[in-house]
Z-matrix of the N, CA and C atoms (Angstrom, degrees):
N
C 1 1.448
C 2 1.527 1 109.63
N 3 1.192 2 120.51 1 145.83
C 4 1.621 3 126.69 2 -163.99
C 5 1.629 4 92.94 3 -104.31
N 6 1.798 5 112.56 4 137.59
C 7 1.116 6 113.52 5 -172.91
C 8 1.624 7 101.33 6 -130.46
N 9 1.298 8 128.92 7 153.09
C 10 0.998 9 122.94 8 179.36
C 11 1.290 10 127.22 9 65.75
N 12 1.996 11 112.12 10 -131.21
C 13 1.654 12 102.01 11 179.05
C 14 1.085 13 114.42 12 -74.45
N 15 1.541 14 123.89 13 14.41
C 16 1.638 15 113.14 14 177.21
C 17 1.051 16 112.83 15 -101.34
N 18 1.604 17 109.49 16 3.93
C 19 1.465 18 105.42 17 -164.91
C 20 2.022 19 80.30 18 -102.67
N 21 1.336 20 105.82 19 162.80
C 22 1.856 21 122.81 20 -170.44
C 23 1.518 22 101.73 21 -128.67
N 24 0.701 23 141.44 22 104.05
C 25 1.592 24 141.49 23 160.66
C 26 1.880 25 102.54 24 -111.56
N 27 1.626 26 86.83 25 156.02
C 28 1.682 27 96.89 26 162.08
C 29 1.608 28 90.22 27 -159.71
N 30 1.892 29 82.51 28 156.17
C 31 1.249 30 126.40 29 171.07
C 32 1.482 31 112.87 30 -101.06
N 33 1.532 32 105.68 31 130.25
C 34 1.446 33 108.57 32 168.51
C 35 1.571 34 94.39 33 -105.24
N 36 1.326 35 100.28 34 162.93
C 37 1.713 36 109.17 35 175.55
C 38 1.491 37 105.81 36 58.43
N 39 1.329 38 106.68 37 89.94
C 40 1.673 39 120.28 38 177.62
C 41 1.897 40 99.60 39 -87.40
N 42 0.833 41 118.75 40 39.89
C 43 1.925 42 113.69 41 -176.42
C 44 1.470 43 96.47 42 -90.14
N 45 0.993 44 145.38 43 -129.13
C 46 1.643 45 162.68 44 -116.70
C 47 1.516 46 96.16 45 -117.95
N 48 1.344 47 115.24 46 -83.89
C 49 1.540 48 126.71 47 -169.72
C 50 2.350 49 93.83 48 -76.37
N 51 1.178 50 91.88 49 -63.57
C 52 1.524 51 70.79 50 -163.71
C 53 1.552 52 127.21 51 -63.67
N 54 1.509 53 115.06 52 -17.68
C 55 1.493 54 123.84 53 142.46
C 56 1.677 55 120.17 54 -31.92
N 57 1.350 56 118.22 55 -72.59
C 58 1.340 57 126.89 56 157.26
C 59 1.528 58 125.09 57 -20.54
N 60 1.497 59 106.18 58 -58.53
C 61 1.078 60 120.62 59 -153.72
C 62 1.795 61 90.15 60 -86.32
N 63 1.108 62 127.91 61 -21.89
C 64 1.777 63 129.14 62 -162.57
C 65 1.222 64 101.37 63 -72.74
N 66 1.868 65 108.45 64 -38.60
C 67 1.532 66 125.07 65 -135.29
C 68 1.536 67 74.17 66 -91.27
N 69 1.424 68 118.96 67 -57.04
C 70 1.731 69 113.21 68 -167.51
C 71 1.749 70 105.43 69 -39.32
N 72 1.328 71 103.58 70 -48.36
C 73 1.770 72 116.76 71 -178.76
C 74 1.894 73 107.80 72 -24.17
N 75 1.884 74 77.66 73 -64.36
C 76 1.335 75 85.21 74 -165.32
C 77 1.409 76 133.80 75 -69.11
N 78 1.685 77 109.90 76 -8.98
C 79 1.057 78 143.57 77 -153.02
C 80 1.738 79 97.72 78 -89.34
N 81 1.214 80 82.99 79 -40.47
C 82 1.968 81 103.68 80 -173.78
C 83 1.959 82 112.38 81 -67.36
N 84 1.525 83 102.90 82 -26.82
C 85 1.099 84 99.05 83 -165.41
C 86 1.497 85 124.15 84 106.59
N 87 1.879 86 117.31 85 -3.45
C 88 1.626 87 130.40 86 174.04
C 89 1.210 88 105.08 87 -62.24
N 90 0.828 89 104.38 88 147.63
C 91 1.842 90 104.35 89 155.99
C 92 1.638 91 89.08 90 -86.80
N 93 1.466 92 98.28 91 160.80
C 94 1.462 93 105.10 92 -157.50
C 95 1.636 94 98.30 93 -163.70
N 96 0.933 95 114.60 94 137.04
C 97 1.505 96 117.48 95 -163.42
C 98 1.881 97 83.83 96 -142.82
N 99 1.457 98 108.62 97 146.58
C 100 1.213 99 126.50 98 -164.81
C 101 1.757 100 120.58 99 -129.80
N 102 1.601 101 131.25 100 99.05
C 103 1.187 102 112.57 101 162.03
C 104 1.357 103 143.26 102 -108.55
N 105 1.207 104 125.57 103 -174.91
C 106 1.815 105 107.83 104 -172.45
C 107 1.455 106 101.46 105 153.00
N 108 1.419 107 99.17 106 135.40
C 109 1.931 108 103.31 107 -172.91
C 110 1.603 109 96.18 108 -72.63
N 111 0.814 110 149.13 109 -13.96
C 112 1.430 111 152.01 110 -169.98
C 113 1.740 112 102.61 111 -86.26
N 114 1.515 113 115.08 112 98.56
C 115 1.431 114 125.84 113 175.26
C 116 1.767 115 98.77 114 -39.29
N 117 1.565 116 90.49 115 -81.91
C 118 2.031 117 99.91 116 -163.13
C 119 1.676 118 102.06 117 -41.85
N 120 1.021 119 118.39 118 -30.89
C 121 1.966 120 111.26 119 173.05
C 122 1.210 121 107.05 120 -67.57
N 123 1.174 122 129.23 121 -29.35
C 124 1.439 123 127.56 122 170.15
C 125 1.083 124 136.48 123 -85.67
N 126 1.808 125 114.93 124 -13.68
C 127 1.142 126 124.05 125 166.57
C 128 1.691 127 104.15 126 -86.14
N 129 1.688 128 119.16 127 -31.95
C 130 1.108 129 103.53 128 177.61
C 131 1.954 130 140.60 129 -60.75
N 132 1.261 131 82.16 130 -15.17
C 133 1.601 132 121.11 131 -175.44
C 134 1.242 133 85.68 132 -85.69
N 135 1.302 134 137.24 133 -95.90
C 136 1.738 135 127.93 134 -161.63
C 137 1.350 136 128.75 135 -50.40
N 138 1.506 137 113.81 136 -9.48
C 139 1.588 138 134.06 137 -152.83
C 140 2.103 139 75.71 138 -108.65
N 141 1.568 140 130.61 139 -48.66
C 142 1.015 141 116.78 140 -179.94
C 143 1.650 142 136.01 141 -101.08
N 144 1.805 143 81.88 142 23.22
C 145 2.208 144 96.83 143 159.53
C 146 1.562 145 92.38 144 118.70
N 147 1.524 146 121.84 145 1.68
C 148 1.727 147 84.48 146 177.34
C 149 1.512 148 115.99 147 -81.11
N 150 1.481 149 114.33 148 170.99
C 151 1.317 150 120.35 149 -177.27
C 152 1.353 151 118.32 150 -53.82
N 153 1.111 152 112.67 151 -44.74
C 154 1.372 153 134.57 152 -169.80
C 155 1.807 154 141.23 153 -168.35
N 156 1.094 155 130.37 154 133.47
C 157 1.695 156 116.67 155 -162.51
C 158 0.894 157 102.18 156 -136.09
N 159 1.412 158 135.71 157 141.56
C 160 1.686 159 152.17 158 -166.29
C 161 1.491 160 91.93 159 -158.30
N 162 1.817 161 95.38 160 158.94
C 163 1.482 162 112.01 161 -178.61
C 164 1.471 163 91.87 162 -94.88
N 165 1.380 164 141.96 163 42.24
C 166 1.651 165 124.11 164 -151.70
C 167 1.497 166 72.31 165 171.89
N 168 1.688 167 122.60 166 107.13
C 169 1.129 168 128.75 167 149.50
C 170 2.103 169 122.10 168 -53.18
N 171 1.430 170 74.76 169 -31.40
C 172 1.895 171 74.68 170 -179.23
C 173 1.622 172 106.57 171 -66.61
N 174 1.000 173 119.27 172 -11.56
C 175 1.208 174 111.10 173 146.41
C 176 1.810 175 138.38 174 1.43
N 177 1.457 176 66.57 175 -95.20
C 178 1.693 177 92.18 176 175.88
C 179 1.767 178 109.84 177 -120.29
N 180 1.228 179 107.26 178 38.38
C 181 1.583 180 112.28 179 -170.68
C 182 2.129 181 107.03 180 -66.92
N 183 1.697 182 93.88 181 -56.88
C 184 1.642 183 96.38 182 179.76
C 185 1.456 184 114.30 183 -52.66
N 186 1.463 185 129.31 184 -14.95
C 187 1.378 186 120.78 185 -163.59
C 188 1.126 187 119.64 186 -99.49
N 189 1.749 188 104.34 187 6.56
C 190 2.063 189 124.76 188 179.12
C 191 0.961 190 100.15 189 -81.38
N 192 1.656 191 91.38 190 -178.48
C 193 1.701 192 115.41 191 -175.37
C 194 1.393 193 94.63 192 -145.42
N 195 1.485 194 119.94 193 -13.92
C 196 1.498 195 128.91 194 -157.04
C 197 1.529 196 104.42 195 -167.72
N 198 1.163 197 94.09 196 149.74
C 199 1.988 198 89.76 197 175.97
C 200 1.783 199 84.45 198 -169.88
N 201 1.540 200 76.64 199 120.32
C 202 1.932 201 105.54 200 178.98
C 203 1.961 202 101.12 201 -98.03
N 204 1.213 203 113.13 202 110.84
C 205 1.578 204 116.22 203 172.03
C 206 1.603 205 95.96 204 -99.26
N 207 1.609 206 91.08 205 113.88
C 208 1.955 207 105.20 206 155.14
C 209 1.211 208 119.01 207 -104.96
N 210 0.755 209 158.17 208 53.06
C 211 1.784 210 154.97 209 166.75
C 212 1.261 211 105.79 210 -89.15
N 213 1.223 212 101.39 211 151.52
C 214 1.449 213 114.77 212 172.38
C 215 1.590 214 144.23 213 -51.65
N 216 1.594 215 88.81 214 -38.30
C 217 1.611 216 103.19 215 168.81
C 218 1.575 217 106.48 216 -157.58
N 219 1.710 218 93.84 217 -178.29
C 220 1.752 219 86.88 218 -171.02
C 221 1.895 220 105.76 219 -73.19
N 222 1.145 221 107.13 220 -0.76
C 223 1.351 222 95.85 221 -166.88
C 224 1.451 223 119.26 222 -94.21
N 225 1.683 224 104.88 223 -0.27
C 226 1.212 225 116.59 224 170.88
C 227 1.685 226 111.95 225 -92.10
N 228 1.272 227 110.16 226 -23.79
C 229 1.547 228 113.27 227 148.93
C 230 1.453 229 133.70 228 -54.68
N 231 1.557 230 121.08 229 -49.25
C 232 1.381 231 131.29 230 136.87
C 233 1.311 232 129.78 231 -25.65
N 234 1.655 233 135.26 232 -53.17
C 235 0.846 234 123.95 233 -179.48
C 236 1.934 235 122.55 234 -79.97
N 237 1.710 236 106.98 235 6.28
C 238 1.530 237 96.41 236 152.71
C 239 1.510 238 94.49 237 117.50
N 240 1.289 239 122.64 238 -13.97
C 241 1.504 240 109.76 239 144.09
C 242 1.094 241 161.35 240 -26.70
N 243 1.308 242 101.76 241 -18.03
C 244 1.575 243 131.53 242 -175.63
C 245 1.200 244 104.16 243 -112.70
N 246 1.664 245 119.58 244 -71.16
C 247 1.402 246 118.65 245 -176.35
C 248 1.566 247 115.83 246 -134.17
């Protein structure tokens, strides 16, 4: 089982909860990769240790182990946030 920086997670939807939830990531020692149509959420996330942040989880999708979706509704998944 992969512990720590070997372990890769990402967050889609850096707003309220998935902001929270990135920063805990990073806090832990994950590598942690961050997405969200919102630039400054993404700079805030890379400016505080994640690996990497794109508005387009496919991004960095092959390089997980885990991928936490926070958005608000499914339709913010729809509009391309994810992939």
């Amino acid at each position: 089982m992969k512990t720590g920086s070997e372990f890769h997670v990402g967050i889609v939807g850096l707003g309220s909860m998935g902001m929270g939830a990135a920063l805990s990531c990073v806090r832990a020692g994950l590598s942690t990769w961050g997405a969200d149509l919102n630039s400054n959420a993404c700079a805030t996330l890379k400016e505080a240790g994640a690996c990497g942040v794109s508005d387009n989880a496919a991004t960095f999708a092959e390089k997980l182990d885990a991928l936490l979706v926070l958005v608000v509704n499914a339709a913010q998944v729809k509009t391309g946030a994810v992939w």
